[in-house]
C-alpha atoms as one frame of an Amber mdcrd trajectory, in Angstrom:
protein
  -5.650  25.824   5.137  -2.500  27.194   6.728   0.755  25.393   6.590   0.485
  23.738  10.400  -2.483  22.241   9.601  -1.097  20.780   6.257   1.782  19.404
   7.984  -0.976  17.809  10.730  -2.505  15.987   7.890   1.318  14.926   6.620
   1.935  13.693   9.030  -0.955  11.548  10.228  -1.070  10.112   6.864   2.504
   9.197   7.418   2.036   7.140  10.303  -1.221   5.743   9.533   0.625   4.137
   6.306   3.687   2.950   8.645   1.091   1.499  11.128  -0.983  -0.271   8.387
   1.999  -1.761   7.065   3.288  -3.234  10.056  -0.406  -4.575  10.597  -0.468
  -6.128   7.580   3.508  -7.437   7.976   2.183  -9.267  11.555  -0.944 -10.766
   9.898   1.257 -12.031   6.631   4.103 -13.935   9.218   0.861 -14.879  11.360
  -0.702 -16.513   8.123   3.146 -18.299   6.706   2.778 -19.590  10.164  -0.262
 -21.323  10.208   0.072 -21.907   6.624   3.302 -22.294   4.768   1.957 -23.110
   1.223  -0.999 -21.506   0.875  -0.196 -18.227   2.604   0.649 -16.832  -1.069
  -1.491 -18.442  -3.266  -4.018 -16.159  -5.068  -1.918 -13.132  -4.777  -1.114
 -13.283  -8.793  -3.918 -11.243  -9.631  -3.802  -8.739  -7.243  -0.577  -8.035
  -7.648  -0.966  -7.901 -11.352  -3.925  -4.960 -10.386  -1.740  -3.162  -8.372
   0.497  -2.502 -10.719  -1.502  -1.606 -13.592  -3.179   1.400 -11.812   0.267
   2.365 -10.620   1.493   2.588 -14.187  -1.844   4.249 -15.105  -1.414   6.444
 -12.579   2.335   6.921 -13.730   1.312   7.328 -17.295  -1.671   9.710 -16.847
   0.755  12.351 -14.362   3.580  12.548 -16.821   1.405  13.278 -20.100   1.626
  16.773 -21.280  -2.096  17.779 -22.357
């Protein structure tokens, strides 16, 4: 793979992340809209997820084998 091609891929990535987050920023004001209190219920346990494969993640690129 040469280097234009890498950047290609970059760069796509880049703005499919920026596009999917401003997707999912519209639908979340959309939802607080229609729904004030329950628009963040439930959310606990996915957050709680997230972040334990991110400090997995974290954890298992920093060890020295």
């Amino acid at each position: 793979m040469d280097a234009l091609s890498a950047f290609l891929i970059t760069l796509g990535l880049f703005f499919g992340v920026v596009l999917f987050l401003e997707l999912g920023r519209r639908i979340g004001i959309r939802r607080r809209a229609q729904d004030p209190e329950g628009a963040a219920a439930g959310t606990g346990p996915i957050d709680g997820a997230i972040f334990a494969l991110l400090g997995l993640l974290l954890a298992l690129t920093t060890y020295q084998f």
